[in-house]
matplotlib code that plots the C-alpha trace (Angstrom):
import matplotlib.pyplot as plt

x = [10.6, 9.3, 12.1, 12.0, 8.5, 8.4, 11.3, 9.1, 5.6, 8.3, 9.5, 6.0, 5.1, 3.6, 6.1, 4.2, 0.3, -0.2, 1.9, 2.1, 1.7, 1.3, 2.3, 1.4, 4.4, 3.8, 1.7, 2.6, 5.7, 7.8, 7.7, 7.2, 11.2, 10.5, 12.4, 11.7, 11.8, 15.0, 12.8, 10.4, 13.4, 14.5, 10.7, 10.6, 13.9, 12.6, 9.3, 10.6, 13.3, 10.1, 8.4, 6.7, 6.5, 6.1, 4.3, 4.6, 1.3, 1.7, 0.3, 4.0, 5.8, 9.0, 11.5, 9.9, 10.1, 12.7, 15.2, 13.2, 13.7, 16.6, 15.0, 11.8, 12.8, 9.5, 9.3, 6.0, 4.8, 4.6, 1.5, 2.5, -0.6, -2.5, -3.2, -3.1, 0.4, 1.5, 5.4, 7.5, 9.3, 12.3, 10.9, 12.1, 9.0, 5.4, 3.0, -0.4, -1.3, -5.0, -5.0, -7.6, -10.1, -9.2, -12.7, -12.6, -8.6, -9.4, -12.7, -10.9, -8.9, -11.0, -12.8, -9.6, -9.0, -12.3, -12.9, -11.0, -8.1, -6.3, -2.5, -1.0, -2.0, 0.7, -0.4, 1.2, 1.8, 3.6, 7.2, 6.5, 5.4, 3.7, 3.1, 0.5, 2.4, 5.9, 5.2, 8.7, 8.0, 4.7, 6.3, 9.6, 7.0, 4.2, 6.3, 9.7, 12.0, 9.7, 11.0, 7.9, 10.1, 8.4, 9.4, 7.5, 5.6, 2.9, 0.0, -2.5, -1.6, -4.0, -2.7, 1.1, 0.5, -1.6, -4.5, -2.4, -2.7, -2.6, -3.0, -4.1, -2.4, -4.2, -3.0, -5.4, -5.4, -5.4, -9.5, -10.5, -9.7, -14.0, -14.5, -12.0, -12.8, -16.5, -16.6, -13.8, -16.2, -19.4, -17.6, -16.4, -19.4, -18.6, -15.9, -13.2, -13.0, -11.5, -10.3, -8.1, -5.2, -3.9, -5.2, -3.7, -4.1, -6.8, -6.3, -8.2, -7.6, -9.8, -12.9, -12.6, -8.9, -7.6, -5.1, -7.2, -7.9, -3.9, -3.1, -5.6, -3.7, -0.6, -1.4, -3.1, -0.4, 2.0, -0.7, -1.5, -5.7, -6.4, -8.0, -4.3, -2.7, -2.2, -2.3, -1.4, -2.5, -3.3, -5.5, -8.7, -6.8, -6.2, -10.1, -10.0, -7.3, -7.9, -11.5, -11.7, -8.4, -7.2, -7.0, -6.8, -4.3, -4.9, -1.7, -2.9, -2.6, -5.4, -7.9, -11.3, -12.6, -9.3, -9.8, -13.4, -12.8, -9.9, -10.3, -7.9, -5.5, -2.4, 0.2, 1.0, 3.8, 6.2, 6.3, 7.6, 4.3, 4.3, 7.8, 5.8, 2.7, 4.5, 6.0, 3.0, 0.0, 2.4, 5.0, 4.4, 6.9, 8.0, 9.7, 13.2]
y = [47.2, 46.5, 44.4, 42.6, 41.8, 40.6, 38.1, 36.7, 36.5, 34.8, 32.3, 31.2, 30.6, 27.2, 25.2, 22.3, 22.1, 18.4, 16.8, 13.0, 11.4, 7.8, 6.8, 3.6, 2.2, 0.3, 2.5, 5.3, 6.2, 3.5, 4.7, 1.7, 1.0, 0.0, 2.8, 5.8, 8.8, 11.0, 14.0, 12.3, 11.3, 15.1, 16.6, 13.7, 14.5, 17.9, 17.7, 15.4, 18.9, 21.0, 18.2, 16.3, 12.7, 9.3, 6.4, 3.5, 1.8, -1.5, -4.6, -5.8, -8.1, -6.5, -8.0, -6.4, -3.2, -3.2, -2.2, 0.9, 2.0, 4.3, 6.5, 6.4, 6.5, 6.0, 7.5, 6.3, 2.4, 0.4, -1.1, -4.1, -6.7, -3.7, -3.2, -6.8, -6.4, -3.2, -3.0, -0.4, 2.1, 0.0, -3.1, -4.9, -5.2, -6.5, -4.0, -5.8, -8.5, -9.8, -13.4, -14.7, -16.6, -20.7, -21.3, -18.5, -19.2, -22.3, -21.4, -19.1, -21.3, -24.0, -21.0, -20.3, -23.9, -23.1, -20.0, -19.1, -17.3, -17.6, -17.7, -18.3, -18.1, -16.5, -17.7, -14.9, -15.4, -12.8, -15.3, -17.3, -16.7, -19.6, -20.3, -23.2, -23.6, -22.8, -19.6, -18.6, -18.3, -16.8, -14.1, -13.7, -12.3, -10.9, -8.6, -9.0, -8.4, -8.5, -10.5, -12.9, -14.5, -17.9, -20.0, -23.1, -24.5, -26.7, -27.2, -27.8, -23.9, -24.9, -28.0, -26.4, -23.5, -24.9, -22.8, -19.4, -16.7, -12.8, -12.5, -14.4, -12.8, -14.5, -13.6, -13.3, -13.0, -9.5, -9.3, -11.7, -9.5, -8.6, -11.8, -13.7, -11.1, -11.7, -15.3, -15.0, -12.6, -15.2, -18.2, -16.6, -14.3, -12.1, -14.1, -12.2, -9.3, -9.8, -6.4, -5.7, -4.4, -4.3, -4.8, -8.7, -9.3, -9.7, -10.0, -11.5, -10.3, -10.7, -8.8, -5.0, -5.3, -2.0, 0.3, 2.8, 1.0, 0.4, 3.9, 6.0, 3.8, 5.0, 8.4, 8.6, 6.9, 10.0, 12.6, 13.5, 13.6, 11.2, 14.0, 15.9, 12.9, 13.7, 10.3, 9.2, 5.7, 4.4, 1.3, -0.5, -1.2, 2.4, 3.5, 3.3, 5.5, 7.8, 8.2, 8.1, 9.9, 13.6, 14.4, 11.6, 12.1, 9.7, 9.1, 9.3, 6.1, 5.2, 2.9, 4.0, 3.0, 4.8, 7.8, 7.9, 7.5, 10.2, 14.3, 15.4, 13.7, 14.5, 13.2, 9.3, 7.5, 7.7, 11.4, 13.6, 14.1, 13.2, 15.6, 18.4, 17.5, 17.2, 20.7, 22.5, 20.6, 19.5, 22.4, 26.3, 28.5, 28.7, 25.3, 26.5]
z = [16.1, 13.0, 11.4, 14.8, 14.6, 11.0, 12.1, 14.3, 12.3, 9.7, 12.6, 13.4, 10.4, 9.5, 7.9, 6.3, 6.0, 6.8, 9.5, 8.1, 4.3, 4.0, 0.4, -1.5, -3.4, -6.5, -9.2, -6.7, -4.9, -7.3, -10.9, -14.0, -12.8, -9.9, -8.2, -6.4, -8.4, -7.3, -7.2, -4.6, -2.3, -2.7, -1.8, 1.2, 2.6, 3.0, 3.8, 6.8, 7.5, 7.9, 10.5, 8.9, 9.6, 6.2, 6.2, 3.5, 3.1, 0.4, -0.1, -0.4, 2.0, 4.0, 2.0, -1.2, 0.6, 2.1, -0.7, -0.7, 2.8, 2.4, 0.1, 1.4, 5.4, 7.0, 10.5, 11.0, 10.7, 8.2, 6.7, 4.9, 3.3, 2.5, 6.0, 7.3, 9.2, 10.9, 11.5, 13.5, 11.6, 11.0, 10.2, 13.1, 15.7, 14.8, 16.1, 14.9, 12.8, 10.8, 9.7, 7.4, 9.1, 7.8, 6.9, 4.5, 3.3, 2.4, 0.4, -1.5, -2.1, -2.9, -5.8, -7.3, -8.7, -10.1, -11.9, -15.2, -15.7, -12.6, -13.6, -9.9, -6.3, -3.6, 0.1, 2.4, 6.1, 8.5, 8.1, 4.7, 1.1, -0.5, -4.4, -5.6, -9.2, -10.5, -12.2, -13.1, -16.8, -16.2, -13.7, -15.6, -18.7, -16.8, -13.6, -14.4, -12.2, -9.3, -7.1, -5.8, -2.8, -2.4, 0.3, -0.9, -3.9, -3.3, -4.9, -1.4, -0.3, 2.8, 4.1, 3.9, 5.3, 8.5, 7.4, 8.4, 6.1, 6.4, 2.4, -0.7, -4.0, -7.0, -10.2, -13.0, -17.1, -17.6, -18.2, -15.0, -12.7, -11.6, -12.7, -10.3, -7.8, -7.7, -7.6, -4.8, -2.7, -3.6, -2.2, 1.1, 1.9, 4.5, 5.7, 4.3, 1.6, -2.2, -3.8, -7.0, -6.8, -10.0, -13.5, -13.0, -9.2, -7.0, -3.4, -0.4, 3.3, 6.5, 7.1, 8.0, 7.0, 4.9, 4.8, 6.4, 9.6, 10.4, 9.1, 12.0, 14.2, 13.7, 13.6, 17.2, 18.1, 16.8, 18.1, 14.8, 14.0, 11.1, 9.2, 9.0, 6.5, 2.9, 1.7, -2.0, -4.0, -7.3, -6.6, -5.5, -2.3, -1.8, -1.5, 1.9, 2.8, 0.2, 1.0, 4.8, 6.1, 5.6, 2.4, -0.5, -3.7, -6.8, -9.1, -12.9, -13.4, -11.1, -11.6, -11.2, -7.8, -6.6, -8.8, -7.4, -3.4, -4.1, -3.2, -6.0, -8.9, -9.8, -12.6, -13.5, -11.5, -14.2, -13.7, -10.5, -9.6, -6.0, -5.9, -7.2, -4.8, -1.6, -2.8, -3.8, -1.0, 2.0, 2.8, 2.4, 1.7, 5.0, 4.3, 3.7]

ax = plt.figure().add_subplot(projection="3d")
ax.plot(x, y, z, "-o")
ax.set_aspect("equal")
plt.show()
């Protein structure tokens, strides 16, 4: 009787101890490579095993993520614009979508052209990437091997794109970043929100729009309470999600304002941190 009932306490017992993650990519779940670790799409694989269920949460477009799918398998939707576009799992189906308003895009705009240290501005729209300048030197030196994927390069980013944004990528000199960000957020009020989301990149998305916001979305839709997500980022566009849903991980490679909104911080992405995190926080030891 015993034996029997040990069997069963060991049956019922809790496999994982958060039902979803949602994991930022660059800075986070892709190491200085630009590659998934092989020990994070190990821990993932088996984390997913015990139930539990991945989200991808970027400010990337999909064909910048999409290389990443395989090892990353998301079962949950995708957040792409840092929360501006929500796609189904595959990729395939639009399931909401935040434009900037065109008052605001094109003041943006209009401050960029202005303020210092602005090396190139990417216009993103749901089905087109735009680029004011031609940048290849500049990107070939600054992110190489990061494919920018512009359709277009034309100076009046307003007038060829119709005024239709989701996302303005503006990339700065390595100290303009609160600069560039602060004169962006001066010239469009409360018309849209600038972050930085990178020690070289500031971006600018529509009011209220965060990775948070698309994120709670997704897991009511999945029947899964937003305070039971374990969610991981390195970044200013991570504060949201890190501070206001389940239970925020910072990589240590964080900048501040992410290392601040975050509950706990674990090792740099260079490392197999998130591995060892998704290991240790997500599954017990009832995870075969």
């Amino acid at each position: 009787m015993c034996v029997v009932l040990l069997l069963v306490a060991c049956q019922g017992a809790p496999k994982i101890r958060f039902p979803a993650v949602y994991l930022d990519m660059d800075g986070t779940s892709l190491g200085p490579d630009g590659r998934v670790r092989p020990a994070t799409v190990r821990a993932l694989a088996r984390y997913r095993a015990c139930g539990g269920r991945v989200g991808v949460a970027t400010g990337r477009v999909l064909a910048q993520v999409t290389p990443h799918l395989g090892d990353l398998r998301p079962d949950l939707p995708i957040i792409l614009y840092n929360g501006a576009v929500t796609l189904s799992p595959d990729g395939a189906r639009v399931l909401d979508e935040q434009k900037l308003p065109p008052p605001a895009l094109r003041a943006a705009l209009d401050a960029t052209r202005e303020l210092g240290g602005v090396e190139a501005v990417v216009l993103q729209r749901a089905d087109a990437t735009l680029l004011d300048r031609d940048a290849t030197a500049y990107f070939a030196e600054t992110v190489p091997g990061w494919d920018i994927g512009a359709d277009a390069v034309d100076p009046d980013l307003y007038t060829r794109s119709g005024g239709d944004a989701v996302k303005l990528l503006v990339f700065v000199a390595p100290d303009r970043a609160v600069a560039v960000r602060d004169g962006i957020t001066a010239a469009v009020g409360g018309r849209a929100r600038a972050v930085i989301s990178s020690g070289i990149t500031v971006e600018v998305l529509a009011p209220g729009v965060n990775k948070a916001r698309p994120i709670r979305a997704a897991l009511e839709a999945a029947g899964i309470a937003p305070t039971d997500v374990l969610t991981v980022g390195d970044s200013g566009n991570d504060v949201e999600m890190l501070r206001d849903l389940g239970f925020g991980v910072a990589m240590g490679n964080c900048r501040p304002e992410a290392c601040a909104a975050a509950s706990a911080r674990i090792g740099p992405h260079d490392t197999d941190a998130i591995a060892e995190l998704l290991e240790r926080a997500a599954m017990t030891p009832a995870c075969p």
